[in-house]
N, C-alpha and C positions, 0 to 999 in steps of 0.2 A: 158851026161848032157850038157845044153848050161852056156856059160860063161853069164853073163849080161855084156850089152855093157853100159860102162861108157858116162856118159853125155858131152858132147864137151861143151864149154864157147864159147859165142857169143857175142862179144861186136857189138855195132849201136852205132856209134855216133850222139848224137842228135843235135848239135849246129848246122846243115844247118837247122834243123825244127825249131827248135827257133827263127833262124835268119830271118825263112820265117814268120812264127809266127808274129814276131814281127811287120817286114815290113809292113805284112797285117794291122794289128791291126793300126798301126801309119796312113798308108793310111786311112781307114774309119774314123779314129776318122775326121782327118785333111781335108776330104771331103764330109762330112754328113753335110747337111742343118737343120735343125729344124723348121717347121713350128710355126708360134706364135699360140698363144692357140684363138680358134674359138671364136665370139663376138656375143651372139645370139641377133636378133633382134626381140622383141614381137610388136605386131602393138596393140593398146589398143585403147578403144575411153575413151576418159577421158569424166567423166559426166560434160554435161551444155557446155560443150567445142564443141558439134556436129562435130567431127575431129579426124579423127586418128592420133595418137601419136608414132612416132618409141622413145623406148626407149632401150636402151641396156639394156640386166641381164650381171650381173658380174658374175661369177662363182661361186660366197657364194650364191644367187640366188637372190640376191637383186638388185633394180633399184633405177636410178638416175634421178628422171623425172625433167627438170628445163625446166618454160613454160614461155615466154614472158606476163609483166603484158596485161590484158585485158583490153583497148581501149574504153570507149563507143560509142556507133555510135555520138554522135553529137558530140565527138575528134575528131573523126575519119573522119568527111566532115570538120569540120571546117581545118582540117590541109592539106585535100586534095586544100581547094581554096588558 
């Protein structure tokens, strides 16, 4: 009959992988950019206004439309002379 062969103990020191580990992790954090979050622009023609409009959407999906008052035309020459 065969004897069984006893298990041998293996020790790996892990601390040169942790150390690289680490290293790595510290590096990416410390040279990673982050792009700012995208600013969609919808082009609208607002009514009575004959014009397209850039308005930005925010990310909740809502917009900020602020339009300069409207002018009547006889302001509008009287300030031109």
């Amino acid at each position: 009959m065969r004897r069984k062969k006893g298990r041998v103990n293996v020790f790996i020191d892990m601390t040169p992988m942790v150390d690289v580990t680490m290293l790595l992790l510290t590096f990416f954090m410390l040279t990673t950019q982050f792009l700012p979050p995208p600013v969609w622009h919808s082009e609208k023609v607002v009514e009575g206004a004959g014009r397209a409009v850039g308005a930005p959407i925010e990310p909740a999906g809502t917009t900020r439309l602020a339009m300069p008052p409207r002018v009547p035309a006889r302001a509008a020459a009287a300030r031109r002379k």
